[in-house]
Biotite code that builds the C-alpha atoms (Angstrom):
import biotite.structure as struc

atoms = struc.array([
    struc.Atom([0.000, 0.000, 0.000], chain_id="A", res_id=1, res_name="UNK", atom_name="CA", element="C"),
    struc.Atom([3.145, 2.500, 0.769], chain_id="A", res_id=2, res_name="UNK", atom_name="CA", element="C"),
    struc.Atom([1.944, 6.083, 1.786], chain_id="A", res_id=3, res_name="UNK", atom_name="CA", element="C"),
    struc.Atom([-1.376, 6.576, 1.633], chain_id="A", res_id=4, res_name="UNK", atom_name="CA", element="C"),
    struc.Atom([-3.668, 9.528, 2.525], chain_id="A", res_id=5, res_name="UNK", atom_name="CA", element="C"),
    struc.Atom([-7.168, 9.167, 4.238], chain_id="A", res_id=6, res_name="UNK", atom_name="CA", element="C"),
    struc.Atom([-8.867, 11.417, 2.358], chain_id="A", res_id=7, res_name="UNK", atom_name="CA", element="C"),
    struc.Atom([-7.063, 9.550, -1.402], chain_id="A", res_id=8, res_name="UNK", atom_name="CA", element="C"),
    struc.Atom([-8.456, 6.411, 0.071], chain_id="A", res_id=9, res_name="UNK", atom_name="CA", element="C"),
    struc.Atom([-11.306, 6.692, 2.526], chain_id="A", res_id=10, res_name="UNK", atom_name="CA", element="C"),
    struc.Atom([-12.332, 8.442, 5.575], chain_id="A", res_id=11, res_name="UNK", atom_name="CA", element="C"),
    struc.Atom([-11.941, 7.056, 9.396], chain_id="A", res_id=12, res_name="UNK", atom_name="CA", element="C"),
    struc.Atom([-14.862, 7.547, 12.077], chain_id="A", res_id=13, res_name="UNK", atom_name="CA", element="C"),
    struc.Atom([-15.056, 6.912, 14.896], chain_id="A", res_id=14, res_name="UNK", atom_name="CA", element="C"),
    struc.Atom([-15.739, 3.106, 15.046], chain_id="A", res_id=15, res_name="UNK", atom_name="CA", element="C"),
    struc.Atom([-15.640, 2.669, 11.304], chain_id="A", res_id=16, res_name="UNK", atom_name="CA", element="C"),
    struc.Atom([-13.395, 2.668, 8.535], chain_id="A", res_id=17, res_name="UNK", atom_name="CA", element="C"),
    struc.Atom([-14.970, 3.647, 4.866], chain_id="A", res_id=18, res_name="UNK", atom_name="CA", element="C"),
    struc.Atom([-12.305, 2.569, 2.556], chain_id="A", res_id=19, res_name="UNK", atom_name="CA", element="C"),
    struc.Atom([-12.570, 3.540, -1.331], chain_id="A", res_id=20, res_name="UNK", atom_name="CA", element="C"),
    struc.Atom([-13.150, 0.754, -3.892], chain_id="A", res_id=21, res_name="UNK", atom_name="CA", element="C"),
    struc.Atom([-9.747, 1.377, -5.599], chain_id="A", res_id=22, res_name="UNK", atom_name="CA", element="C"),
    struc.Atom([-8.355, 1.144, -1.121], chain_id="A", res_id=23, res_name="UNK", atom_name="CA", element="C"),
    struc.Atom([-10.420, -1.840, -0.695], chain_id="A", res_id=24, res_name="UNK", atom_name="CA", element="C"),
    struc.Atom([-9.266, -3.790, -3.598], chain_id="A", res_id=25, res_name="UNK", atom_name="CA", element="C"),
    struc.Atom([-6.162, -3.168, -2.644], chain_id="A", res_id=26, res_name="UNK", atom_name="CA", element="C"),
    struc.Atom([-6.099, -4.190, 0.679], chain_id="A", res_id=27, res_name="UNK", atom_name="CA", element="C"),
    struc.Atom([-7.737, -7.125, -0.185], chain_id="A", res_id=28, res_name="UNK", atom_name="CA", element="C"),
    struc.Atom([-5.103, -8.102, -2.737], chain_id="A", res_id=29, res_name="UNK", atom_name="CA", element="C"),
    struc.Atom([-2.791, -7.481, 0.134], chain_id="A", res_id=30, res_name="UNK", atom_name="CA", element="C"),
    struc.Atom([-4.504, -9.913, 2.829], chain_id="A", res_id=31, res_name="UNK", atom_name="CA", element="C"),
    struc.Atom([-5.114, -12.572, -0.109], chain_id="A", res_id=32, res_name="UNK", atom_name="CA", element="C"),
    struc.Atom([-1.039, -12.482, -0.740], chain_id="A", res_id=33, res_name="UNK", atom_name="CA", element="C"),
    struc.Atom([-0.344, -12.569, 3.241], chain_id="A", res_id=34, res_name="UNK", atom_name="CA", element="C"),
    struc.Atom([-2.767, -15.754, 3.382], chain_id="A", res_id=35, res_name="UNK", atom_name="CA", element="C"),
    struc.Atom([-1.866, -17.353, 0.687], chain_id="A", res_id=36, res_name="UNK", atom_name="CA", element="C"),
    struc.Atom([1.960, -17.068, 1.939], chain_id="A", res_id=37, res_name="UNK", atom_name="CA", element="C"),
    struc.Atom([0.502, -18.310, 5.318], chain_id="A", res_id=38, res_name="UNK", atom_name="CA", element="C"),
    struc.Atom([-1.632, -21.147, 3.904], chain_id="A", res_id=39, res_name="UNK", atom_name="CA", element="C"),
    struc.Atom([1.768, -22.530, 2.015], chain_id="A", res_id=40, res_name="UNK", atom_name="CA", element="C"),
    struc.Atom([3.709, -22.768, 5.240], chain_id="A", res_id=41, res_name="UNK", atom_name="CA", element="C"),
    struc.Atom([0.396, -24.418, 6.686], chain_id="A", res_id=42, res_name="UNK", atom_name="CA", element="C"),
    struc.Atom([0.817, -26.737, 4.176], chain_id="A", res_id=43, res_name="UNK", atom_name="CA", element="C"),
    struc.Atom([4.669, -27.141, 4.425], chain_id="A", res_id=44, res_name="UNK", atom_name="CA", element="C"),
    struc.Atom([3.919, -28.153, 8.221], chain_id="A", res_id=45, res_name="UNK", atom_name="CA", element="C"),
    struc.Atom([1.412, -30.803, 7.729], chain_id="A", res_id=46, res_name="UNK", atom_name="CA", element="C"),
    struc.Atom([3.181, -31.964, 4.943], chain_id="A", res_id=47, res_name="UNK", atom_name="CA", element="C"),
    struc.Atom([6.642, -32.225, 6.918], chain_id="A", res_id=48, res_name="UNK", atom_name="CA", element="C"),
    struc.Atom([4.476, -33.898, 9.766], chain_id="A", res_id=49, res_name="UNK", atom_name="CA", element="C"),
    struc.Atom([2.854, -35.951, 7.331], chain_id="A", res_id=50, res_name="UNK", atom_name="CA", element="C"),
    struc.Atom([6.023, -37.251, 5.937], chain_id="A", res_id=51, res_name="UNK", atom_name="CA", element="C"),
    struc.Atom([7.387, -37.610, 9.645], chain_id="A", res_id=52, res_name="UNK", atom_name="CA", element="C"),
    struc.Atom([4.419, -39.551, 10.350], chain_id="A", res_id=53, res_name="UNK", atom_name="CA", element="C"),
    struc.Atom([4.899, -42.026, 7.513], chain_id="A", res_id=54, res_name="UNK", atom_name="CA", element="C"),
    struc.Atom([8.371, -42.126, 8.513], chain_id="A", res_id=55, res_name="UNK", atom_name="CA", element="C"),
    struc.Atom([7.556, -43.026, 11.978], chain_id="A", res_id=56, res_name="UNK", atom_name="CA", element="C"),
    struc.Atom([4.955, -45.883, 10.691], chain_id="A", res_id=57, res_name="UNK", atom_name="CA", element="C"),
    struc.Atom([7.868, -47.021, 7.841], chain_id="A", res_id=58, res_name="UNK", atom_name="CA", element="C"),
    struc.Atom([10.297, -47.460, 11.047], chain_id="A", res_id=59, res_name="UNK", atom_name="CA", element="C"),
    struc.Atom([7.705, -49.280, 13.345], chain_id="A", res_id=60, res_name="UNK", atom_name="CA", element="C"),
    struc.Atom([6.459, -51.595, 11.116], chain_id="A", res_id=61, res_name="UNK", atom_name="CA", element="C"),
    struc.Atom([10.351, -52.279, 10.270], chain_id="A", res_id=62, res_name="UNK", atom_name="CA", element="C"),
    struc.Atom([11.026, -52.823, 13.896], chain_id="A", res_id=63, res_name="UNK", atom_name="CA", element="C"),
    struc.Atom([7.743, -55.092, 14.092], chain_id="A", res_id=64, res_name="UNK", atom_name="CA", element="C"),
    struc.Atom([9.032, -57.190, 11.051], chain_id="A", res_id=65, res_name="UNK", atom_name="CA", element="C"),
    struc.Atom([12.530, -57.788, 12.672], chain_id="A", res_id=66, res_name="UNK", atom_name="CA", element="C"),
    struc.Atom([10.679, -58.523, 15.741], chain_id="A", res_id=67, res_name="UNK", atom_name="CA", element="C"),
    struc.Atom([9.307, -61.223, 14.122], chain_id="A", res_id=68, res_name="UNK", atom_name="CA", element="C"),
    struc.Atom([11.752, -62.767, 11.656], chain_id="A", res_id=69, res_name="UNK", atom_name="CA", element="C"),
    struc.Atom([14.154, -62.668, 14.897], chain_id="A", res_id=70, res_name="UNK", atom_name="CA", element="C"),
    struc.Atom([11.344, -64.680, 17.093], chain_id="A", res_id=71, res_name="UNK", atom_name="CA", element="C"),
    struc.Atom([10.850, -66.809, 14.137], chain_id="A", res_id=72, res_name="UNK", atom_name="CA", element="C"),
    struc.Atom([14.801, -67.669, 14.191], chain_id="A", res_id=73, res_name="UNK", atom_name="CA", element="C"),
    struc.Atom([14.586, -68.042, 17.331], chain_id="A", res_id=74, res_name="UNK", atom_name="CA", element="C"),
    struc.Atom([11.996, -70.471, 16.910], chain_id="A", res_id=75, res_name="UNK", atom_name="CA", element="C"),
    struc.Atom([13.657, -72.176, 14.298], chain_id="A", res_id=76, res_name="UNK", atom_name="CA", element="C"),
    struc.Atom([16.899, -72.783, 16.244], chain_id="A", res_id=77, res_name="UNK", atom_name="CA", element="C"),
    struc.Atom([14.905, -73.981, 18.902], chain_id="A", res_id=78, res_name="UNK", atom_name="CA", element="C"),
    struc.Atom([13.473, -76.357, 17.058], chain_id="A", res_id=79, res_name="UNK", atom_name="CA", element="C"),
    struc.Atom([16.757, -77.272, 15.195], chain_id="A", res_id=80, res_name="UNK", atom_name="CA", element="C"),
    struc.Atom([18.258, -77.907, 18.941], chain_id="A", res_id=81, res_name="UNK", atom_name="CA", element="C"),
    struc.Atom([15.341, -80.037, 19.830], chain_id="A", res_id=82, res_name="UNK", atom_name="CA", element="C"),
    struc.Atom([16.001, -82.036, 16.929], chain_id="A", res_id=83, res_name="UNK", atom_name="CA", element="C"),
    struc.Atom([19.567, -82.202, 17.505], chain_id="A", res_id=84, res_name="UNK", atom_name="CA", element="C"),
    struc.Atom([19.124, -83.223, 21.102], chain_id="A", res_id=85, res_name="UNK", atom_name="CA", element="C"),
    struc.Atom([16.683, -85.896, 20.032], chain_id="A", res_id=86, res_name="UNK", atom_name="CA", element="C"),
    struc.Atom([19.003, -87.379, 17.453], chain_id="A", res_id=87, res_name="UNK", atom_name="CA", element="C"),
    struc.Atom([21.869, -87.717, 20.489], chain_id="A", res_id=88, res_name="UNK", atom_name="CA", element="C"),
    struc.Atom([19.451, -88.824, 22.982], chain_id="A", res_id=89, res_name="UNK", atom_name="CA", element="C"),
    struc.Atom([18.247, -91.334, 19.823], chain_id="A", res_id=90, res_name="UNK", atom_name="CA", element="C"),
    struc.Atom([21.888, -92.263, 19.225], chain_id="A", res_id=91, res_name="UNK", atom_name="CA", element="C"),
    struc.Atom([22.590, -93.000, 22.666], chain_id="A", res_id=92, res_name="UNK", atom_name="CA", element="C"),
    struc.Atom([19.566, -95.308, 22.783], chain_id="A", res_id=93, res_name="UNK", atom_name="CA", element="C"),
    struc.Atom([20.901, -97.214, 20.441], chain_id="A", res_id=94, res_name="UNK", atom_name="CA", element="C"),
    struc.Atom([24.356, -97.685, 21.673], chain_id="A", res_id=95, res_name="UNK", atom_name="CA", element="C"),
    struc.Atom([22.734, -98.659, 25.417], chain_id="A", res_id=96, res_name="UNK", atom_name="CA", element="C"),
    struc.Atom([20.291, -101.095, 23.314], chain_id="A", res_id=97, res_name="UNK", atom_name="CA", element="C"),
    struc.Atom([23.032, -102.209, 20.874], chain_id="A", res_id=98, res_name="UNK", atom_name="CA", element="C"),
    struc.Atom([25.540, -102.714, 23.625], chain_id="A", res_id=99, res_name="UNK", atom_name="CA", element="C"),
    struc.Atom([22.457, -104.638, 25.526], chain_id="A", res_id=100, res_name="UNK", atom_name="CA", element="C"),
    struc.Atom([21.285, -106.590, 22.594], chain_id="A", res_id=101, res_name="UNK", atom_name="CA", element="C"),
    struc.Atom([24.973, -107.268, 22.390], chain_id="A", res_id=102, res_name="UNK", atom_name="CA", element="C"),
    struc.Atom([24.904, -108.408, 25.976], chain_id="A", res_id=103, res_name="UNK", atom_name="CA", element="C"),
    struc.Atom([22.089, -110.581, 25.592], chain_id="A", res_id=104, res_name="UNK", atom_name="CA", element="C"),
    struc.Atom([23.120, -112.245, 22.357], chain_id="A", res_id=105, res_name="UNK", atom_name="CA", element="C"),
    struc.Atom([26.625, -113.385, 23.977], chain_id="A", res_id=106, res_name="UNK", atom_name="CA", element="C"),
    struc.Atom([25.109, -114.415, 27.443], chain_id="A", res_id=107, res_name="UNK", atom_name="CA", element="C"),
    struc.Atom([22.509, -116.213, 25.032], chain_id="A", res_id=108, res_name="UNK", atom_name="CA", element="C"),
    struc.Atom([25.814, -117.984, 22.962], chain_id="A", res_id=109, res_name="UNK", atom_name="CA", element="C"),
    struc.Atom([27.028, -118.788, 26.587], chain_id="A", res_id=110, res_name="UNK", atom_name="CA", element="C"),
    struc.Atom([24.274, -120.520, 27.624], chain_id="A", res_id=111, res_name="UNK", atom_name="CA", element="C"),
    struc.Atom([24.126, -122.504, 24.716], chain_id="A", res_id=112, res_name="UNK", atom_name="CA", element="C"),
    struc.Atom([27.932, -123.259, 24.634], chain_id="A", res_id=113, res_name="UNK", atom_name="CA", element="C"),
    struc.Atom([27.322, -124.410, 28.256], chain_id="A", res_id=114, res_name="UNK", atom_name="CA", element="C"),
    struc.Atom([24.451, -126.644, 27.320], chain_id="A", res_id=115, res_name="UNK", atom_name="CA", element="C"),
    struc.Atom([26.299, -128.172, 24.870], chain_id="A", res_id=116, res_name="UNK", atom_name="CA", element="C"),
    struc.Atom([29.058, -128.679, 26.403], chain_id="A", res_id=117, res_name="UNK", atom_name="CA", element="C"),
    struc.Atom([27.122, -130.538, 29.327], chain_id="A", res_id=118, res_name="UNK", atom_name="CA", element="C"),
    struc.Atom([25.067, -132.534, 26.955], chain_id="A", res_id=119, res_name="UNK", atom_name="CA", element="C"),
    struc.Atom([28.674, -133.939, 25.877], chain_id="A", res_id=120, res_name="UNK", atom_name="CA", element="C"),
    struc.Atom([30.030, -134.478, 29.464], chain_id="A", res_id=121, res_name="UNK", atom_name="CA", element="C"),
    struc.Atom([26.963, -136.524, 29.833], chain_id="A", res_id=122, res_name="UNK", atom_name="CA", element="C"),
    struc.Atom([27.128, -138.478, 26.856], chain_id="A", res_id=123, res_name="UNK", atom_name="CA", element="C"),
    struc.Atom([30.320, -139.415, 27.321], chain_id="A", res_id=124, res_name="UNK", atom_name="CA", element="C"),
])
């Protein structure tokens, strides 16, 4: 607007202000430039919290997914031990069985070795 006098542009009472159209207009222009530079840093804001948002919701579901793919490893080791353990346990059995079925066999051999070597003492 720059200098401007009242009675160029309008006339001030006392709890009124008549404005000329030519002072209106540009006033208005004037308040429309002021909000429109207002309304685009509005806009910058809620687009920079926006974009912080989605950042935020990129990052949590992120940390959710390698929550879960490390519980899942987890899990999967687990299970891998539990296997492993069984196999030992498994392989142990059979050793204790073997070495018993072993045991029985040759007591079994024994016996009969015995028997027939009675059965030949008596015969004879």
């Amino acid at each position: 607007l720059g200098q401007w006098s009242k009675a160029d542009h309008g006339q001030v009472g006392r709890t009124k202000v008549f404005l000329k159209h030519s002072a209106y207009h540009a006033l208005e222009r004037a308040r429309a430039a002021a909000l429109a530079d207002q309304g685009i840093l509005v806009q910058s804001f809620v687009r920079a919290w926006i974009s912080g948002r989605r950042t935020g919701y990129r990052v949590r579901r992120r940390q959710h997914l390698t929550a879960v793919r490390q519980g899942m490893r987890q899990k999967i080791a687990k299970q891998v031990r539990y296997k492993e353990w069984l196999l030992r346990v498994y392989h142990r059995w059979l050793e204790v069985v073997g070495a018993q079925q072993w045991l029985l066999h040759h007591e079994e051999e024994e016996r009969s070795r015995l028997a027939c070597e009675e059965q030949q003492s008596r015969g004879a």
